[in-house]
N, C-alpha and C positions, 0 to 999 in steps of 0.2 A: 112429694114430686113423683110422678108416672114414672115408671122403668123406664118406658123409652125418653122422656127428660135427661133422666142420668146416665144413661149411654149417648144421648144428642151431646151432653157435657165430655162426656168422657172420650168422644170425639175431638171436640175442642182443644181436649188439651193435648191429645196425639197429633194434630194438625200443627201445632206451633209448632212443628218441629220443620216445615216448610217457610219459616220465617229466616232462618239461615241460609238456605239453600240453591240459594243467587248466585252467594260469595261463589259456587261453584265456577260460573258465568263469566271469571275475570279473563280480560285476555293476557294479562301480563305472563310476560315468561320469564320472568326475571328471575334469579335463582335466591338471591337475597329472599324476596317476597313467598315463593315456596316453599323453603326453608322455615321463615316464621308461621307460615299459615299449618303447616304441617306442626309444627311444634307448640303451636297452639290446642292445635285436634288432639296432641298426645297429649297434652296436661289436661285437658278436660276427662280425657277417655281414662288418664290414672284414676282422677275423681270417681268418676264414673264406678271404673273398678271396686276401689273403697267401697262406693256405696253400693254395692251390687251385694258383694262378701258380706259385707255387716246385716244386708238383710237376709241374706240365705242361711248366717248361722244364727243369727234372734232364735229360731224354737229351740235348736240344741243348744243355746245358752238358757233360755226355760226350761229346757229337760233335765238339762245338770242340776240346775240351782234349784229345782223341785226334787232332784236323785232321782230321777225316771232315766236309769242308764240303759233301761232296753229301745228308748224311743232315741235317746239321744243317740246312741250306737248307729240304730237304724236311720236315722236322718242325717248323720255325720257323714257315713259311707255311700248315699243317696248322693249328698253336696257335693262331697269327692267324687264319685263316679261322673256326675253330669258335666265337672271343671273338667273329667278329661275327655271328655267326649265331644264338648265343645272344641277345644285346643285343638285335640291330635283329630279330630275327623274334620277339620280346617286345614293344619296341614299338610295332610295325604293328601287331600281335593286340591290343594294350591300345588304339591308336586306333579300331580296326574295332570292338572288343565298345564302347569308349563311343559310337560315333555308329551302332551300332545298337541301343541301349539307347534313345538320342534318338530314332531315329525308329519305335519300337514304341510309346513313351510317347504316349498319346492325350491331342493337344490340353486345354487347360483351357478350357473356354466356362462363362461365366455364364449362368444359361436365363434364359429367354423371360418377357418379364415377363407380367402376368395375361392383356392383353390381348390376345396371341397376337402383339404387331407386333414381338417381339426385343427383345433387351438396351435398344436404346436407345428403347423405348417409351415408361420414363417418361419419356425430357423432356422428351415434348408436351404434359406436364400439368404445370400452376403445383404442384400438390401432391399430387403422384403419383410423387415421386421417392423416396419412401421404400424401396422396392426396393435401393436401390443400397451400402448397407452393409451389408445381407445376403449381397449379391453378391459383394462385396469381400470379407468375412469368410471366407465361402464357399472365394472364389479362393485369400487367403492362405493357408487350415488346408491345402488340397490340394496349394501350392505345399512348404509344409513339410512334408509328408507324403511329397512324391517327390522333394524334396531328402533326408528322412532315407532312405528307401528305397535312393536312391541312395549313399549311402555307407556305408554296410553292403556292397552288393554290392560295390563297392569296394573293402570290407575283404577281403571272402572272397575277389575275384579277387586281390590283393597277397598273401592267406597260402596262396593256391596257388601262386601263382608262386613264392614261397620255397619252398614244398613241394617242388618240381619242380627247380630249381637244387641243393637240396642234395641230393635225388634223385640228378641225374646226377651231385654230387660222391660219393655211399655206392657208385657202384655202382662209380667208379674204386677205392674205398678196399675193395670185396669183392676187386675182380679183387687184389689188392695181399697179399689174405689167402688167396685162392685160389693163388696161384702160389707164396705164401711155402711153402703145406702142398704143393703139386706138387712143390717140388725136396726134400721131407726136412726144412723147418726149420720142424720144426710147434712149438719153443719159441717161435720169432718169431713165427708166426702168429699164437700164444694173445695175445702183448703187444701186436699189432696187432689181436686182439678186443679186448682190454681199453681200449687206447687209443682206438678209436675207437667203443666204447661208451660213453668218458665224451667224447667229442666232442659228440655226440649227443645225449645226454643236455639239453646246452648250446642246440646245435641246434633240439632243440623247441621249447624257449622263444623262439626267434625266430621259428620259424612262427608262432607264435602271436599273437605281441604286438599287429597291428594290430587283431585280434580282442576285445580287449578292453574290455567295454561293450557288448560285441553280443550273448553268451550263444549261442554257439552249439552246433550241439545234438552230444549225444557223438557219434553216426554222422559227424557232417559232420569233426569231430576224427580219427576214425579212420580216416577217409580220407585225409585231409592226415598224418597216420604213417605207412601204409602208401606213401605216396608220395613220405615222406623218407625212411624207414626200409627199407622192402619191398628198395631195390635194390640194398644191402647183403648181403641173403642169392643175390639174383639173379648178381650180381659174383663173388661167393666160388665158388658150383658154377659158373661158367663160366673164371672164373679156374683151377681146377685141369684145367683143360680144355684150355689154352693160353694164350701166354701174349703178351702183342703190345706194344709202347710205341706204336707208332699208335693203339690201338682206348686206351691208357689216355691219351695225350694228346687226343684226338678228344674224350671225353668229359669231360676235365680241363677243358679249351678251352670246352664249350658249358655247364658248371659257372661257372666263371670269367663268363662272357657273360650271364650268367641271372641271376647275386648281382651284379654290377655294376647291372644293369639295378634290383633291387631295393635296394640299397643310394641310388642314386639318387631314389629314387619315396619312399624313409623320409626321406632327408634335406627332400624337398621337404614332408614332412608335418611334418618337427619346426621347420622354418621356419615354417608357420605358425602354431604353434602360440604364437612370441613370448615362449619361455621360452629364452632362450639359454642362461647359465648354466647350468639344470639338465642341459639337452641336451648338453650340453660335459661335463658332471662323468659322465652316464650312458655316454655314448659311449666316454669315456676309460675305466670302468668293465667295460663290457662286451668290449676290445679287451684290459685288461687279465687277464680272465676266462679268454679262447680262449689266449692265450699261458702263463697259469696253467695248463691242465691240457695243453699240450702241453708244457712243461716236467716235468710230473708225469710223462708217455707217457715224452719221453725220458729224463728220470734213471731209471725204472726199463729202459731197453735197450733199447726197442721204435723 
């Protein structure tokens, strides 16, 4: 098969990740159902994790077991490094975009009562304070307004951030199908399409989930695909290009560092949401899911 064949394939199997990514589109706001849907994305995204970690330490588990401890060292500290860097440079970016969100948002003032003297005009009159549950009415609908404003964008920024983590994990999983078709073993390749097409698949659905109740619009969806999926195909042609355990640990590592970070930020939303049980039953659910179809990759040989 032509190179461009196995990157047309290796598109394929980054695009399934647009097969979930509907579920976004729900309009329900029901707190029950967001609670599941979210608790679902985190047990797939623990999965996820697992397998992120087990493939970024594979060569330093070869470097031990062959006693090559100056490669294992160097690639251990490599893993390490790139886990924190995914993490904590997610973080800091999620503290910066909320306290610049804080300080864009314009003050809330109640105006000026009739008599031009400010807010607190009327209390100088025995019966002139009528103003003041207007004001307050006023204040609250606003307050609720840029509390709902606010997390919405909040959703969107957490289903980019997944977007992105599992991004940098497709594009280790292209180089993985690029290198399988470089050396001649384009039957493994095809199973390493297949396989992590139905990863994928799975995948969407967790981008998605904190989005739901927000209706967001299919552009802003195709975006968030192309941003889990896109680098999938990117992986594959450069993978047949060469072939490196640095450059696929590097990006293993800042995969890993990035769904930790989101796995984190979901746990802390199904915390308040004060459904425990169901959040326990979806979690186990969704962990159970990711290890179902990598069971399905490996009994078919891939």
């Amino acid at each position: 098969m032509p190179p461009m064949g196995v990157a047309a394939l290796g598109a394929v199997a980054g695009l399934t990740i647009f097969l979930g990514l509907p579920i976004g589109r729900l309009r329900s706001n029901a707190v029950g159902l967001k609670a599941a849907l979210n608790a679902l994305a985190t047990g797939i995204l623990i999965f996820l994790l697992w397998d992120v970690l087990s493939q970024a330490w594979e060569p330093v588990d070869k470097a031990l077991s062959s006693h090559q401890l100056g490669p294992a060292v160097g690639q251990g500290l490599l893993m390490a490094a790139c886990i924190g860097v995914g993490l904590l440079s997610l973080t800091y970016m999620d503290r910066y975009m909320k306290r610049r969100a804080l300080a864009l948002a314009s003050p809330i003032r109640p105006p000026a009562a009739p008599d031009g003297h400010g807010p607190q005009a009327g209390s100088h009159h025995p019966h002139g304070a009528g103003t003041g549950p207007a004001v307050g009415t006023a204040t609250g609908v606003a307050i609720v307004a840029a509390t709902e404003v606010e997390s919405r964008a909040g959703a969107r920024r957490l289903a980019l951030t997944i977007a992105i983590g599992i991004g940098l994990h497709n594009f280790a999983e292209g180089l993985a199908i690029g290198t399988a078709a470089a050396q001649g073993e384009l039957a493994f390749a095809v199973l390493l399409i297949v396989g992590f097409g139905l990863h994928n698949a799975t995948e969407g659905f967790g981008i998605v989930a904190p989005l739901s109740g927000t209706r967001p619009s299919w552009g802003y969806l195709a975006l968030l695909g192309l941003i889990g999926g896109g680098p999938t195909f990117l992986g594959t042609v450069i993978g047949q290009a060469f072939s490196s355990d640095i450059v696929s640990i590097a990006f293993l590592g800042l995969a890993a560092g990035s769904i930790l970070y989101v796995v984190i930020e979901l746990l802390a939303v199904a915390r308040r949401t004060g459904m425990k049980t169901l959040v326990a039953w979806c979690i186990f659910a969704g962990i159970v899911a990711g290890f179902a179809t990598d069971a399905i990759v490996t009994f078919a040989g891939a």
